[in-house]
LOKOL-215189 format. One record per residue: x, y, z of N, C-alpha, C in turn; chain. Coordinates in steps of 0.001 Angstrom, whole numbers, padded with zeros to 6 digits, always signed. Example, Ala and Ser with C-alpha at 12.3 -4.5 7.8 and 13.67 -1.06 7.14 Angstrom:
2
<site n_east="+013190" n_north="-005690" n_up="+007800" ca_east="+012300" ca_north="-004500" ca_up="+007800" c_east="+013200" c_north="-003300" c_up="+007800" chain="A"/>
<site n_east="+012850" n_north="-002250" n_up="+007080" ca_east="+013670" ca_north="-001060" ca_up="+007140" c_east="+012900" c_north="+000030" c_up="+007870" chain="A"/>
REM end
This chain:
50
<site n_east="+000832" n_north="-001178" n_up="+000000" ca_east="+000000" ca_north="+000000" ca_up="+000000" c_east="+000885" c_north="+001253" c_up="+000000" chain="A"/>
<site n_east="+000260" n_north="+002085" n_up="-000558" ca_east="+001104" ca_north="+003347" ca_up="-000482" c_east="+001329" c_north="+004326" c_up="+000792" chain="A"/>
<site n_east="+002109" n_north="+004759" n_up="+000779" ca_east="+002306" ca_north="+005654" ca_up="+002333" c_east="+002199" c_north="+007086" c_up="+001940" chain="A"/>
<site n_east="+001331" n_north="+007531" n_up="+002182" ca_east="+000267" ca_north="+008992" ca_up="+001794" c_east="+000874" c_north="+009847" c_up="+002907" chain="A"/>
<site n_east="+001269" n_north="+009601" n_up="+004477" ca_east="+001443" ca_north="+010228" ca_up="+004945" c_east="+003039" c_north="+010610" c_up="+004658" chain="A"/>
<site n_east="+003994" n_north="+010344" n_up="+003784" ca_east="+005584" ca_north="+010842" ca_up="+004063" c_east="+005836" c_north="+011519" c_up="+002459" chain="A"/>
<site n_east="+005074" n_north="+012823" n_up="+002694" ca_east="+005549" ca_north="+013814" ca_up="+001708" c_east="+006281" c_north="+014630" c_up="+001794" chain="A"/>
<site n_east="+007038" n_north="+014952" n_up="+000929" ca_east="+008315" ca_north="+016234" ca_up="+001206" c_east="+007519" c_north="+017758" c_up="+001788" chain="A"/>
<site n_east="+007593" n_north="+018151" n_up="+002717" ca_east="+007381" ca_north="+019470" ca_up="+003066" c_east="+007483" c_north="+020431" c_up="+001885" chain="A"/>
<site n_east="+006636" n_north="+021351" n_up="+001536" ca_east="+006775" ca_north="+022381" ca_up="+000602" c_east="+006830" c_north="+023901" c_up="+001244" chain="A"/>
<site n_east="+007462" n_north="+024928" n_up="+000521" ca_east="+007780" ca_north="+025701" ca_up="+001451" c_east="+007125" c_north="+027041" c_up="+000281" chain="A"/>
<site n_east="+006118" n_north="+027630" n_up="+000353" ca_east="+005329" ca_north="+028780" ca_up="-000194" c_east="+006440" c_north="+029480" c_up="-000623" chain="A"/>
<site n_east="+006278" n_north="+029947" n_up="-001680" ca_east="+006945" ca_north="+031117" ca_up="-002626" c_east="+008145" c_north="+030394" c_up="-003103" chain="A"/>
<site n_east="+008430" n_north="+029319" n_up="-002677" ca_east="+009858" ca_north="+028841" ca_up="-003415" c_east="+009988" c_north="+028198" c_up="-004850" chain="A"/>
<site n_east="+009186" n_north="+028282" n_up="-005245" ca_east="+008869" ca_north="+028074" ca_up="-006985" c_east="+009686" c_north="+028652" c_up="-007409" chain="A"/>
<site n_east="+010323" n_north="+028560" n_up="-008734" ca_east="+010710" ca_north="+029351" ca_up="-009479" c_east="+009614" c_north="+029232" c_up="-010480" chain="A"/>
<site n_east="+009384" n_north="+030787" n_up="-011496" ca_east="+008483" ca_north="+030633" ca_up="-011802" c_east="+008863" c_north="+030929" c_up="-013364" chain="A"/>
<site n_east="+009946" n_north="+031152" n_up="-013531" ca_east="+010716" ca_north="+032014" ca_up="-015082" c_east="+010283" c_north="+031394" c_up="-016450" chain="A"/>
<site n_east="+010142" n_north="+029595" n_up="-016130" ca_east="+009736" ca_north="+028920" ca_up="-017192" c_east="+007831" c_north="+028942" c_up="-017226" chain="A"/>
<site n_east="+007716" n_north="+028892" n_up="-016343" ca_east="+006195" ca_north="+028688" ca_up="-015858" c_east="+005530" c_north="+030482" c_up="-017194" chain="A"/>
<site n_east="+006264" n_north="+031514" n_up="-016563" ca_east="+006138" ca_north="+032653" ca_up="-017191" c_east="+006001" c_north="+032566" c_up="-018610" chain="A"/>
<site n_east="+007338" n_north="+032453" n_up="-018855" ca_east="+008147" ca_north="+031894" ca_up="-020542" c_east="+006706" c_north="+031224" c_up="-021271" chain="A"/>
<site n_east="+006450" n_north="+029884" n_up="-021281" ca_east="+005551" ca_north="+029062" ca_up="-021433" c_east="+004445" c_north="+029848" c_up="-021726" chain="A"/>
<site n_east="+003800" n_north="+030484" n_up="-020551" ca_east="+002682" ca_north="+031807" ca_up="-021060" c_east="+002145" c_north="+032111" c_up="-021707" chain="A"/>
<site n_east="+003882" n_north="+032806" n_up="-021798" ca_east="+003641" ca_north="+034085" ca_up="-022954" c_east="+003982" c_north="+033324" c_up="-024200" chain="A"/>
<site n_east="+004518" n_north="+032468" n_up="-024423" ca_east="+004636" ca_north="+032013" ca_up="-026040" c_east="+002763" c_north="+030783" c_up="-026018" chain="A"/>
<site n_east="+002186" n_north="+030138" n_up="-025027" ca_east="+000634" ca_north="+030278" ca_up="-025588" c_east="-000184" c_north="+031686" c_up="-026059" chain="A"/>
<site n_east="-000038" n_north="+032567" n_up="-024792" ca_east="-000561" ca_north="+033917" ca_up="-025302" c_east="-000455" c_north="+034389" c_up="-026615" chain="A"/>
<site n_east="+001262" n_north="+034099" n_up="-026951" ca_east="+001372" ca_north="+034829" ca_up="-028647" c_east="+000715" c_north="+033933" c_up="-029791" chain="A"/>
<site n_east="+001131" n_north="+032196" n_up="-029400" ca_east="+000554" ca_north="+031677" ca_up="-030877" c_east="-000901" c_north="+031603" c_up="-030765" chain="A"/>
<site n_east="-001808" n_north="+031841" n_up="-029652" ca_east="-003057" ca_north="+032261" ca_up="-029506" c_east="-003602" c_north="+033409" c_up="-030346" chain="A"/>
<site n_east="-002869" n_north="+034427" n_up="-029732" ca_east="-002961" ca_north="+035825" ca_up="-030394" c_east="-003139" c_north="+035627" c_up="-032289" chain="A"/>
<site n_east="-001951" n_north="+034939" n_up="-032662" ca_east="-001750" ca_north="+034373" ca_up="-034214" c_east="-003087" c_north="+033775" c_up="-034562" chain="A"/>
<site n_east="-003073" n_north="+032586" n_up="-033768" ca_east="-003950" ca_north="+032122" ca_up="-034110" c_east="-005643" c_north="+032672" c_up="-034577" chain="A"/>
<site n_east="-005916" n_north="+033651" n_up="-033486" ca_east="-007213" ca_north="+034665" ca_up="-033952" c_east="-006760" c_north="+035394" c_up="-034740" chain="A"/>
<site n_east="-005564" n_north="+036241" n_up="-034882" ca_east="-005378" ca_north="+037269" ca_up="-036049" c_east="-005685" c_north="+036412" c_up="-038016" chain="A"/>
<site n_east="-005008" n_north="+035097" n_up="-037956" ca_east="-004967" ca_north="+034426" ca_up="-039004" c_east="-006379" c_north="+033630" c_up="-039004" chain="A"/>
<site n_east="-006891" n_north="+033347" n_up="-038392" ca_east="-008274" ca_north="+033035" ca_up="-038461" c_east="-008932" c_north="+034153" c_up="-039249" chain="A"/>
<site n_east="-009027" n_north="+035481" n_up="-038624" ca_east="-009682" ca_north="+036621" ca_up="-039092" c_east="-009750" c_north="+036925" c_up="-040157" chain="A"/>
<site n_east="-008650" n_north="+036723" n_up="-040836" ca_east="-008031" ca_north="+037271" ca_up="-042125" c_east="-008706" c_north="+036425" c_up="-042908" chain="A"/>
<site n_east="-008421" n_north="+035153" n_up="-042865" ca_east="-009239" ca_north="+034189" ca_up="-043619" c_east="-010668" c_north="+033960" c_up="-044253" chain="A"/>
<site n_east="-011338" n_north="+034389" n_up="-042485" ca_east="-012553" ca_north="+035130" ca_up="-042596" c_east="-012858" c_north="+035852" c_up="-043564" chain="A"/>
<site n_east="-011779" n_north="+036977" n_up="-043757" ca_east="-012281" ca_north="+038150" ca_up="-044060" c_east="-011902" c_north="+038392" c_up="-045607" chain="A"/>
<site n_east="-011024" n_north="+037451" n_up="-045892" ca_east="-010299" ca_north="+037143" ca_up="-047349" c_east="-012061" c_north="+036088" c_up="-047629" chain="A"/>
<site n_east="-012462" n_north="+035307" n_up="-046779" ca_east="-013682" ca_north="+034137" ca_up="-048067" c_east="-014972" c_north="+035725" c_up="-048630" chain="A"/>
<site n_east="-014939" n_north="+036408" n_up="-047053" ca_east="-016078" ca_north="+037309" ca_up="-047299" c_east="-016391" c_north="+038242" c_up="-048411" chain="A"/>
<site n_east="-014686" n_north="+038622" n_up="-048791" ca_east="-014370" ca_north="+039462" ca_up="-050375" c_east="-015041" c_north="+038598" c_up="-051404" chain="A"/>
<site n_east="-014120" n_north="+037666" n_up="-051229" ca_east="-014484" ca_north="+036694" ca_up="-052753" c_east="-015850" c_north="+035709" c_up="-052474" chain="A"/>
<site n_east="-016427" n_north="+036072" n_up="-051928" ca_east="-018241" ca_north="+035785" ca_up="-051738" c_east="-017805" c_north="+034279" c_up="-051712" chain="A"/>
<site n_east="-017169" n_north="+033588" n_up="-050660" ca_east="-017033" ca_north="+031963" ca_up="-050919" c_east="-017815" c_north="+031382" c_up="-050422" chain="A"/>
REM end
């Protein structure tokens, strides 16, 4: 059986968080892409009546 009670103590704020950050912001940007190039697409069928 497993022993649930002998976990390493964790100690608040000691994260590093630099990659956690990093990671983010590069979803945030290819997100961002992602709606800008969606749009366009959109907005390129809407010209040519597709």
């Amino acid at each position: 059986m497993a022993d649930l009670d002998n976990k390493p103590g964790a100690t608040q704020g000691t994260m590093d968080l630099t990659e956690h950050k990093k990671t983010f912001g590069g979803f945030i940007r290819f997100s961002t892409w992602v709606v800008v190039l969606s749009l366009i697409v959109l907005v390129f069928l809407a010209l040519s009546n597709a």
